[in-house]
FILUM-165703 format. One line per 5 residues: for each residue x negated, y, z negated of N, C-alpha, C, CB. Coordinates in steps of 0.001 Angstrom, whole numbers. Atoms other than C-alpha are relative to their C-alpha. Glycine has a CB too. Example, Ala and Ser with C-alpha at 12.3 -4.5 7.8 and 13.67 -1.06 7.14 Angstrom:
2
-890:-1190:0:-12300:-4500:-7800:-900:1200:0:992:27:-1246  820:-1190:60:-13670:-1060:-7140:770:1090:-730:-414:462:1415
END
This chain:
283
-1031:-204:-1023:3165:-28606:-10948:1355:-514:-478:-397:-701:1310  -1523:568:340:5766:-30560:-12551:448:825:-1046:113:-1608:-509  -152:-730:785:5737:-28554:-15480:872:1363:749:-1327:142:-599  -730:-1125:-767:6672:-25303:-13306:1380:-361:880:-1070:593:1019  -1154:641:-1223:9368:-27742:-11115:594:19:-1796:-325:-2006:1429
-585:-67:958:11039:-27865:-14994:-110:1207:-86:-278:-705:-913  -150:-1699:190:10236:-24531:-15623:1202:936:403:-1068:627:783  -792:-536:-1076:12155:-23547:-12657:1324:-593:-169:-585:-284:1391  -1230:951:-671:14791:-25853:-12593:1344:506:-1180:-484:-2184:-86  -339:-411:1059:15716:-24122:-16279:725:1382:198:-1100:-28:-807
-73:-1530:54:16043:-20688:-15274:1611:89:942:-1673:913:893  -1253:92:-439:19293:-19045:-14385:-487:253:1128:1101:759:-520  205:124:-815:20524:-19186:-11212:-120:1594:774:760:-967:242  225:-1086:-655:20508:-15586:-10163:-1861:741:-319:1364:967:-537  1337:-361:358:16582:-15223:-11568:-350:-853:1150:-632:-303:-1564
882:950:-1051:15818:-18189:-9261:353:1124:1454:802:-2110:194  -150:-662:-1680:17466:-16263:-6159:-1082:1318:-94:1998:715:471  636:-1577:-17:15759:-13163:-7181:-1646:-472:86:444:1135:-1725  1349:667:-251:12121:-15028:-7073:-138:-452:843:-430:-778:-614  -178:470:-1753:12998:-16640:-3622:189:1453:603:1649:-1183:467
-142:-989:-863:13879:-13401:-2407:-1619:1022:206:1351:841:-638  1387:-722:36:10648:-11603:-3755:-1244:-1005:986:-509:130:-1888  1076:1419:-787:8792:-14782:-2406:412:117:1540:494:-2023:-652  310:115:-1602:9769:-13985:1149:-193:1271:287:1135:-623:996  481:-843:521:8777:-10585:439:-1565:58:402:357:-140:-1265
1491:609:-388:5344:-11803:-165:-702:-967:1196:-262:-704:-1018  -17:1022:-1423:5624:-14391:2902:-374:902:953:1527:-750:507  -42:-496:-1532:5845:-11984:5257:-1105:1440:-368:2014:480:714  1039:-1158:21:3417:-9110:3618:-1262:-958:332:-119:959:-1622  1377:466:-392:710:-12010:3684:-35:-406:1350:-490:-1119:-823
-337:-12:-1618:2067:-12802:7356:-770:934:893:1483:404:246  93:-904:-268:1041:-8992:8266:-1318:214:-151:773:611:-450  1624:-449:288:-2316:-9418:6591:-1176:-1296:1512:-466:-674:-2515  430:588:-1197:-3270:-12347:8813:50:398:1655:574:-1000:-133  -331:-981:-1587:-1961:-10371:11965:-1192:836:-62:1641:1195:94
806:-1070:71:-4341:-7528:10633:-1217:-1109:314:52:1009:-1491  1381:1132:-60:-7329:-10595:10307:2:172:1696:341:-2102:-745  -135:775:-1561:-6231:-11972:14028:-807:1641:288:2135:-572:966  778:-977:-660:-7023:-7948:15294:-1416:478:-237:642:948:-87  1329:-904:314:-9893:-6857:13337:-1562:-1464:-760:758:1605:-1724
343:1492:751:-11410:-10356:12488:-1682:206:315:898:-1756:906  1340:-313:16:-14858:-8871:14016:-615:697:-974:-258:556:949  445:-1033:1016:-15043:-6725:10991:-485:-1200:-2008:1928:1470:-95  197:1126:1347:-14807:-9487:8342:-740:-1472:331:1663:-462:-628  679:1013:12:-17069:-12166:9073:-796:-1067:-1073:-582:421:620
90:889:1390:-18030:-13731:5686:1338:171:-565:-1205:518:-1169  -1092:381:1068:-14922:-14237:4380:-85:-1446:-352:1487:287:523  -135:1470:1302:-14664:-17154:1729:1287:44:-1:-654:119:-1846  -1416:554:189:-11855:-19082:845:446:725:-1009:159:-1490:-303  -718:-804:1023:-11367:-17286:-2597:299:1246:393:-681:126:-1174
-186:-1494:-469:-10972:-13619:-393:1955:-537:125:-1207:618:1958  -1434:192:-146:-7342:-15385:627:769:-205:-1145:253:-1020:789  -461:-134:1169:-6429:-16164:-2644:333:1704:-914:-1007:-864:-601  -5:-1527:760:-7537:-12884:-4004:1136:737:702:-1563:976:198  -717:-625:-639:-5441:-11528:-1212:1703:-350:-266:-546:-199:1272
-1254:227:442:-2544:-13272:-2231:565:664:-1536:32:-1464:20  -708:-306:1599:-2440:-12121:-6188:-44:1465:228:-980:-566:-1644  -376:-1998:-493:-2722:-8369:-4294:1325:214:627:-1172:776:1438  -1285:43:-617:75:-9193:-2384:1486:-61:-1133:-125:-1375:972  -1489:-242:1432:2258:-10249:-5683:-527:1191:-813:253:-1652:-1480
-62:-1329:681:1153:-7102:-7362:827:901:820:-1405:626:-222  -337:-1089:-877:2516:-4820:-4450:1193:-361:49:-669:213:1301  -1507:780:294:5669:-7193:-4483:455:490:-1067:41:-1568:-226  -536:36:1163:5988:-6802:-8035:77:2162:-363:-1210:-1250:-1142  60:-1299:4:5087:-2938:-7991:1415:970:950:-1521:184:588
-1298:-717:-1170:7818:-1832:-5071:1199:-130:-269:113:-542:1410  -1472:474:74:10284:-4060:-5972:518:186:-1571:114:-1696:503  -90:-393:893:10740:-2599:-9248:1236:585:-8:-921:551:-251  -1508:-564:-24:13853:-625:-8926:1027:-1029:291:191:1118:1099  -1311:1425:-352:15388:-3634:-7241:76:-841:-706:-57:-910:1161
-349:553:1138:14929:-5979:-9811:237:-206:-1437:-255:-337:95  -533:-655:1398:15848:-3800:-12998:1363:-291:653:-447:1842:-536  -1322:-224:-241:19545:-3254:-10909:283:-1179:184:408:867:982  -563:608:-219:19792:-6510:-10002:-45:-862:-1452:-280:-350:1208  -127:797:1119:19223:-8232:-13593:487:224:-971:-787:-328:-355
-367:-521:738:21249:-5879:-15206:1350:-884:-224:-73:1306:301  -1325:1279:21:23514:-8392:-17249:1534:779:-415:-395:-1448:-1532  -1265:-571:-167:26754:-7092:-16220:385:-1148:1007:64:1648:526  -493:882:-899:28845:-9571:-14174:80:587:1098:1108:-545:-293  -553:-908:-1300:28812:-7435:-10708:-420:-630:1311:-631:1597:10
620:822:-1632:26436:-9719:-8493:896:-1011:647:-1488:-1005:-218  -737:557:-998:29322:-11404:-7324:1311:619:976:387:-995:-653  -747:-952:-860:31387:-8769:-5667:-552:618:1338:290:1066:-810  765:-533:-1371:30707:-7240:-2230:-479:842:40:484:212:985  711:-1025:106:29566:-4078:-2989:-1376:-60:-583:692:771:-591
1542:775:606:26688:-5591:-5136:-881:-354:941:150:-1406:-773  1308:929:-710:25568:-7732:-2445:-352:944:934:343:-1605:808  275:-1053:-1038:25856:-5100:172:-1262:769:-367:1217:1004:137  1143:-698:149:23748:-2861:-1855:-1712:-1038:166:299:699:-1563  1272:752:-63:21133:-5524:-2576:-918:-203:899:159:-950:-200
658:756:-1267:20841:-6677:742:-960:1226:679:1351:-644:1245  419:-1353:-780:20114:-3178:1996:-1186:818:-747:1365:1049:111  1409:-285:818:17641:-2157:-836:-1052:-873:232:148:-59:-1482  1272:944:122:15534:-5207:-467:-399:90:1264:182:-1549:-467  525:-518:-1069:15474:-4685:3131:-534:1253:519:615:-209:549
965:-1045:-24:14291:-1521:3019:-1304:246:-826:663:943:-197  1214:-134:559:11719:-1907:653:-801:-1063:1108:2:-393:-1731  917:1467:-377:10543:-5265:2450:-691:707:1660:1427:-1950:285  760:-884:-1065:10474:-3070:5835:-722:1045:-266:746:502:840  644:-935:-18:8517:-255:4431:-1158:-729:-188:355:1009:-792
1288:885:91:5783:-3065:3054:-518:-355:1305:242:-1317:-756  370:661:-1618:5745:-4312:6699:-240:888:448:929:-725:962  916:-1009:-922:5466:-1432:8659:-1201:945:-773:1091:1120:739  1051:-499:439:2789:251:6374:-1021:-815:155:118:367:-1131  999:695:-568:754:-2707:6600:-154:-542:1455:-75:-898:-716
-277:-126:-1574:1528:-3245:10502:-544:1134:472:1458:33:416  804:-916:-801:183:532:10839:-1279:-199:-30:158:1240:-306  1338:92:-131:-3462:-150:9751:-636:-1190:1090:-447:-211:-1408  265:1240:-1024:-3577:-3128:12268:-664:970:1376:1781:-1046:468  113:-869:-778:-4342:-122:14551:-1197:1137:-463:1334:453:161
327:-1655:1016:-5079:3084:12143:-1685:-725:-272:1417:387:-2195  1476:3:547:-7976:898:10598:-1258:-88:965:-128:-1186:-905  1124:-411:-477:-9996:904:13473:-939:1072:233:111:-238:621  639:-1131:49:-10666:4459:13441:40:220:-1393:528:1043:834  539:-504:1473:-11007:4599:9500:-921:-965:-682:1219:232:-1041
747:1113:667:-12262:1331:8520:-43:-450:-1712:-1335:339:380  -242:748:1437:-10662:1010:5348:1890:380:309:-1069:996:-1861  -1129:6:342:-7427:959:3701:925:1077:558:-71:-35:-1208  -1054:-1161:366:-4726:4139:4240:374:182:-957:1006:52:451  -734:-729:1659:-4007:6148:1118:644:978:519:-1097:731:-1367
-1213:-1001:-16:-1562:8745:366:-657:1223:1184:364:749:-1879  442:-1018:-636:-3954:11147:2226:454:132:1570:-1380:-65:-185  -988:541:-1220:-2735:9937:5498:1505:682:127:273:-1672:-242  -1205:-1351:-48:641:11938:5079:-506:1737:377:710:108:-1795  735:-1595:42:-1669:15297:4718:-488:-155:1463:-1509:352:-1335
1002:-55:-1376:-3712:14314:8194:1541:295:1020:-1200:-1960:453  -1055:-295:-868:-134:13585:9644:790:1229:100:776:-835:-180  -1067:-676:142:1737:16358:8250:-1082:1502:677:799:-97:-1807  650:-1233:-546:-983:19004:9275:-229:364:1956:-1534:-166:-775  -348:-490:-1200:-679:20783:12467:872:140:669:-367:-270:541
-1241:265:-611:1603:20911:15251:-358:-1219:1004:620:1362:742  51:657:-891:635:18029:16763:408:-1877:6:-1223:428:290  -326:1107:277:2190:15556:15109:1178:-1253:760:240:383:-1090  -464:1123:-1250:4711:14121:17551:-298:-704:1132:652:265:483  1225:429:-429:1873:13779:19847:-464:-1596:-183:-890:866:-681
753:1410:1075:235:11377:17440:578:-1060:-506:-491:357:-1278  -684:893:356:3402:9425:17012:90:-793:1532:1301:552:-762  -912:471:-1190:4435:9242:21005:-1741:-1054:57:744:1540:1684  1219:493:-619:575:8433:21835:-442:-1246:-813:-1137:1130:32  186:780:840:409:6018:18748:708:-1208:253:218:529:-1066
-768:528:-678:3459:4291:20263:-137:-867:745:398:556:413  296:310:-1088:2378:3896:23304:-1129:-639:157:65:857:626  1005:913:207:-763:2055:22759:295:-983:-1075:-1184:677:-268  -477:1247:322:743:277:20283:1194:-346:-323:-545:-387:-780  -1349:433:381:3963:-990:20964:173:-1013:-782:701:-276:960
-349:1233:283:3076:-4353:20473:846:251:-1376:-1288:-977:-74  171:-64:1381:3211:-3441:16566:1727:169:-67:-1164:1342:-667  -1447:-245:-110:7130:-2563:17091:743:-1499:74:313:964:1393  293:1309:-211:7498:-6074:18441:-284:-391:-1229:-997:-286:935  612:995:1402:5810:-7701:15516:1023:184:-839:-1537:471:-870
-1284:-435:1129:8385:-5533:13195:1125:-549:142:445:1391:-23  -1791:481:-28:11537:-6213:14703:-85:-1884:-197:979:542:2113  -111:1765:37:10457:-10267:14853:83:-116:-1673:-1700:-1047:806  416:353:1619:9355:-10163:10863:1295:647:-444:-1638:779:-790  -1445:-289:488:12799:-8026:10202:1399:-1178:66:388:1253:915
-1051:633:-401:14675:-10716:12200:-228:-1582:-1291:-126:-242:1980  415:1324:811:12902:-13424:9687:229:-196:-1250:-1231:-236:-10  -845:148:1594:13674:-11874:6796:1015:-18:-226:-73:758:-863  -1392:588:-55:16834:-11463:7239:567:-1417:341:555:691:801  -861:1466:-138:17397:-15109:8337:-83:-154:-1534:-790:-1514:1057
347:869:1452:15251:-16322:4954:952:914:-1442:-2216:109:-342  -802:-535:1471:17320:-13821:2714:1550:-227:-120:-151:1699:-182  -1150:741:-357:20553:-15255:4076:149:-1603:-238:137:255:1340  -49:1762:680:19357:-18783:2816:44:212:-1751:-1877:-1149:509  -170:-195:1394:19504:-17245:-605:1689:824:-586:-1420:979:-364
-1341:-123:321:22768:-16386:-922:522:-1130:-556:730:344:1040  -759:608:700:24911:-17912:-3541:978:800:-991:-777:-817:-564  -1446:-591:1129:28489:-17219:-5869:-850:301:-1394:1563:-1561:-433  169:-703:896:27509:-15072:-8176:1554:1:-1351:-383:1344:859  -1058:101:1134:30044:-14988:-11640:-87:1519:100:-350:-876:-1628
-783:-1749:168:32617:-11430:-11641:139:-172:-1437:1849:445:901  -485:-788:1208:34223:-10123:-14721:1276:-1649:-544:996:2084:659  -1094:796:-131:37124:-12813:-14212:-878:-1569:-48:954:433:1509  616:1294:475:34806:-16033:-14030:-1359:-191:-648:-50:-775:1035  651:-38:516:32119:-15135:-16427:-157:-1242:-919:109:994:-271
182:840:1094:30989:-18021:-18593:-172:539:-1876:-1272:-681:535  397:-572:1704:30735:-17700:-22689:-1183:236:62:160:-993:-1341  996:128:-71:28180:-16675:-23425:-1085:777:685:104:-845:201  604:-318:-1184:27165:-14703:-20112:-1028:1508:-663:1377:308:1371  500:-1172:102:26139:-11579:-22081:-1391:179:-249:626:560:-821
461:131:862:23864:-12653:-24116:-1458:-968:459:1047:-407:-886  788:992:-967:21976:-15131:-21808:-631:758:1068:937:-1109:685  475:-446:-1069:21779:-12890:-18926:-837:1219:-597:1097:281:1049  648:-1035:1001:20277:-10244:-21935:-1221:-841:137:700:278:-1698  1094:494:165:17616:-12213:-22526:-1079:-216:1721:477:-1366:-851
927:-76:-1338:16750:-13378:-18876:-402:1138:694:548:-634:983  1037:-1204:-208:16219:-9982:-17821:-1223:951:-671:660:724:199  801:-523:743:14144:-9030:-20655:-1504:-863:590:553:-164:-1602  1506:740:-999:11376:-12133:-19681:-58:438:1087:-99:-1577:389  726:-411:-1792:11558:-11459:-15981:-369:980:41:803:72:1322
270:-1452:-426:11474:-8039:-16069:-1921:-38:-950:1680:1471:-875  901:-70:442:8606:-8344:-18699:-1219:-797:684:325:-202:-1089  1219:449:-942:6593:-11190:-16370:-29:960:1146:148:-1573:604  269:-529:-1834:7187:-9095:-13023:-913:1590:-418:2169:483:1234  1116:-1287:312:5400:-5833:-15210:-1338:-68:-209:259:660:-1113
829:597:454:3041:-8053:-16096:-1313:-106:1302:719:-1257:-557  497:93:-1077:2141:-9134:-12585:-222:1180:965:632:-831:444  91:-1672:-449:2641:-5311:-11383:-1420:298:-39:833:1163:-1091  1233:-1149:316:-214:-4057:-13433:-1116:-1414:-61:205:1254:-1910  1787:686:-60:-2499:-7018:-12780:-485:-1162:-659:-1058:943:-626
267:359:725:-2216:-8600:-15527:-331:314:-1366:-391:-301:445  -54:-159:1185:-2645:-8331:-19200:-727:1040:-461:-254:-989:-524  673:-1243:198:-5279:-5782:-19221:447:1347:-659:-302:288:1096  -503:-1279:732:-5590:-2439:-20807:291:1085:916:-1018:533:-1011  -792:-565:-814:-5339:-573:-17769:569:-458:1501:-570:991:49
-605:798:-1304:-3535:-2058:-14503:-797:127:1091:1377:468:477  950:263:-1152:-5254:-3205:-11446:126:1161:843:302:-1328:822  145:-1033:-810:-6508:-497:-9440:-775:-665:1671:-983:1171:-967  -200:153:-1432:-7658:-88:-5898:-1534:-635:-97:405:1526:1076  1257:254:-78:-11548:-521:-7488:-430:-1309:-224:-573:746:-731
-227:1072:589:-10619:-3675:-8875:-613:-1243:1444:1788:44:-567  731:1394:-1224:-11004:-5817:-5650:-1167:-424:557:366:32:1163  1556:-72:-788:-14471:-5155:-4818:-909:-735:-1479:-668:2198:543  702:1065:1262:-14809:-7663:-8415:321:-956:358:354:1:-1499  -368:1702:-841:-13212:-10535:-6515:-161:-458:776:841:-473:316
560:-335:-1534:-14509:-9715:-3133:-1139:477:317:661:848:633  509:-1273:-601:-17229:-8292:-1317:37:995:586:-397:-1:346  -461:-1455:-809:-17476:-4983:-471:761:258:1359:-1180:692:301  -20:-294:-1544:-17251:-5294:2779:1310:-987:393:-1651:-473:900  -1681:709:-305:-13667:-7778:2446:635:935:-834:432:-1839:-553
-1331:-693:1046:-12083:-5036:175:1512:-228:1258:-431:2414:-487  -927:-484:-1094:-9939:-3971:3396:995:-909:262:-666:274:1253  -813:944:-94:-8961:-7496:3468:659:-410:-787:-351:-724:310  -813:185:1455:-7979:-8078:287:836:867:-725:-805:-208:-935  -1328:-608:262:-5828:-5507:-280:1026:498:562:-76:669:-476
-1438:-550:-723:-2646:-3930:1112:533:1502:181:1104:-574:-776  -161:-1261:-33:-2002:-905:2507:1396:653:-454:-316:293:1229  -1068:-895:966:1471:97:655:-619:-82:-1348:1690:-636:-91  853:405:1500:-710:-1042:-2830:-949:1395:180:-1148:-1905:-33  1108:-1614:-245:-3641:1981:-1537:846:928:39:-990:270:1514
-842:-1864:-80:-1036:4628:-402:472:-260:-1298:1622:541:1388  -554:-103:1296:786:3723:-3819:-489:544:-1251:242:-1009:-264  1009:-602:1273:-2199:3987:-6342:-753:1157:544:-1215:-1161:-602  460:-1510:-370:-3473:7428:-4174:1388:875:-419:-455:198:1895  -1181:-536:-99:-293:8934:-4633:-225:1337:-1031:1192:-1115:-377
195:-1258:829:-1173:11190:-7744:-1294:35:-16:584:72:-1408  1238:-285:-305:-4639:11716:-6313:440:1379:572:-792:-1074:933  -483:-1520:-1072:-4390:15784:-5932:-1148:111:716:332:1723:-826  873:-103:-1286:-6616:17154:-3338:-1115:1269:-873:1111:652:1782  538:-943:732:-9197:19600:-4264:150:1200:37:-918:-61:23
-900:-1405:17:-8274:22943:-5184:-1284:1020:151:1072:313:-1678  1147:-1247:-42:-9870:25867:-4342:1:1248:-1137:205:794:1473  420:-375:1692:-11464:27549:-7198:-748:2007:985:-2028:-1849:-1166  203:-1477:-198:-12062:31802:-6740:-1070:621:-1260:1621:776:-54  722:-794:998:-14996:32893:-9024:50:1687:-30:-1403:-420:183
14:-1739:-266:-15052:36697:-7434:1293:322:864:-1533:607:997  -791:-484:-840:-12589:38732:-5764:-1025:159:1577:637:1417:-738  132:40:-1723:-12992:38841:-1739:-1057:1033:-444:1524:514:1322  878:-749:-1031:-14214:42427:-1555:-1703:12:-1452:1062:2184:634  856:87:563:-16819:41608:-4529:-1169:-1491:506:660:122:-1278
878:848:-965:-18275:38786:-2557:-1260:437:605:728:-318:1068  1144:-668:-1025:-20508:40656:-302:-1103:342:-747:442:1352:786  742:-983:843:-21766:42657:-3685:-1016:-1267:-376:965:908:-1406  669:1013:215:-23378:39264:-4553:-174:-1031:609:203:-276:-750  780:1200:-1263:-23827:36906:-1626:468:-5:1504:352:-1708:-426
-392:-513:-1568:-24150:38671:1523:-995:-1034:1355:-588:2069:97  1396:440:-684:-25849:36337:4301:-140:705:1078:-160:-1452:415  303:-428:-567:-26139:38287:6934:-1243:1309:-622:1087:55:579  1584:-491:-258:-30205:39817:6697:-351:1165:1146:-862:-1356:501  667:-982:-1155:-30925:43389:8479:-1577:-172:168:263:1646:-405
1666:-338:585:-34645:43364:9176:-402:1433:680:-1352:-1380:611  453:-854:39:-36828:45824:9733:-736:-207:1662:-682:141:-1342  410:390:-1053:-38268:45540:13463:-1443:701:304:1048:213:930  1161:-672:90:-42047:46669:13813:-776:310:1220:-735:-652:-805  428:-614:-903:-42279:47064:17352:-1433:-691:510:-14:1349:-447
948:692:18:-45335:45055:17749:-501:-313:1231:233:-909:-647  -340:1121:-1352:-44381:43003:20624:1108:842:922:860:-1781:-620  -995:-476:-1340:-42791:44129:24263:1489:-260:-433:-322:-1004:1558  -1625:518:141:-38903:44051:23795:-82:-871:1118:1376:1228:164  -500:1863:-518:-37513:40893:24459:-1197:-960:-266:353:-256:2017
947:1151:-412:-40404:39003:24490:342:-1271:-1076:-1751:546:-116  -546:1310:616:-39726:34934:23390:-1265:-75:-696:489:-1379:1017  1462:454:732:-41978:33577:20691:306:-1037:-419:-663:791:-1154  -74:802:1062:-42660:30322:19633:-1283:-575:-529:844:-962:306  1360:293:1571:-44465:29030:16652:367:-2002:444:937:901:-2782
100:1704:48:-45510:25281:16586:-954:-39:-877:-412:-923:1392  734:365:1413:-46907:23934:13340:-149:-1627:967:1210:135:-1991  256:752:-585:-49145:21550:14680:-12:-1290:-1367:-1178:479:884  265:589:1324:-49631:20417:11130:-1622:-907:-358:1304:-1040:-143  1371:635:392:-52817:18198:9267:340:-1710:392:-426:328:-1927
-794:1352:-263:-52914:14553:10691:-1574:-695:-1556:-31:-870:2553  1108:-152:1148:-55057:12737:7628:-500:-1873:840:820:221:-2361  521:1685:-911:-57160:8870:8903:-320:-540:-1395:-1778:-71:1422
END
């Protein structure tokens, strides 16, 4: 611990803000997962202490996976993070990524009772099909507002905690010696630990969705992972395509089911028949 309190204490100061910021990020996605626990907590009943852990290094993957665009632009060593247009953007990118993490995991608090797992990308296709999709938003709504509620409180929180990270950033005009060359390097490590933590870890291929059910039991996957992390890794999951061996009107020529028979008159028209196979009983 002390080691990392040096660690930290080393690093520039716009890497530190940018790790406090991701860190309330993760605060409030594992916030969302405990909300999900509190509703569905009849579904997970063996959970172990290592399921919360596990749930946490899913949580910094999905952190580290989303927030990817935002912390290439912001470590780009150019002196700009101290001007207003910088921060403006920042503020407004990180809050929109940080609210899409929240309300995606805020919908299954609901959604998963009628699926009983995660939401993947497929979930767009269920919504986007038919006409009955405003329906399924008003009626979704309306049973659960609370979940609206929950959002706007966790929006109002991040925004306080990302307003405690504000600090003077160096322009063009009070750059230190040096600044190019320093802030070169610190984005090369961070960016290289936060890809690191993206894909999982060091591995040959990056943590997938199958991955958790090695740290968990089956039956805590749901808990241990995060529903923007599932819709994310479904995303280039195509759907199955429909495959045409024959043309339409050659169909029939080779697999007609409809059976004419032959009727032999036997029996009174109409008359009902049934057969009962009493069958062999054996002692």
């Amino acid at each position: 611990m002390i080691l990392m309190k040096r660690i930290y204490s080393k690093l520039p100061i716009h890497v530190t803000t940018l790790l406090k910021r991701l860190m309330i990020s993760v605060f409030l996605l594992y916030v969302t997962r405990l909300i999900f626990l509190g509703f569905n907590a009849g579904v997970f009943p063996n959970l172990v202490v290592t399921d919360f852990f596990v749930a946490l290094w899913f949580d910094l993957i999905t952190v580290s996976l989303f927030y990817l665009p935002y912390y290439i632009f912001f470590l780009l060593p150019i002196p700009i993070r101290g001007y207003k247009m910088h921060r403006a953007l920042s503020k407004i990118t990180f809050h929109f990524i940080n609210a899409l993490l929240i309300a995606f995991n805020l919908l299954d608090i609901e959604y998963f009772k009628y699926t009983s797992k995660r939401s993947t990308s497929d979930l767009f296709t269920v919504l986007g099909a038919g006409n009955d999709f405003s329906q399924l938003v008003s009626s979704f709504l309306k049973d659960a507002w609370f979940l609206l509620a929950i959002f706007a409180v966790l929006l109002f929180v991040s925004e306080f905690l990302y307003r405690k990270t504000q600090v003077d950033f160096e322009t063009f005009k009070t750059k230190p010696k040096g600044f190019y060359r320093s802030n070169f390097v610190a984005m090369v490590v961070t960016i290289a630990v936060l890809v690191i933590v993206a894909r999982g870890g060091l591995g040959l291929r990056p943590t997938g969705i199958i991955e958790a059910s090695k740290y968990s039991k089956g039956e805590n996957t749901a808990f241990v992972l995060t529903t923007p992390f599932t819709i994310l890794k479904t995303l280039d999951q195509s759907s199955l395509e429909k495959v045409d061996y024959f043309p339409e009107d050659k169909v029939i020529q080779y697999f007609n089911p409809v059976k004419k028979s032959k009727p032999q008159h036997i029996l009174p028209s109409k008359t009902n028949v049934v057969i009962i196979n009493a069958g062999k009983f054996r002692t």
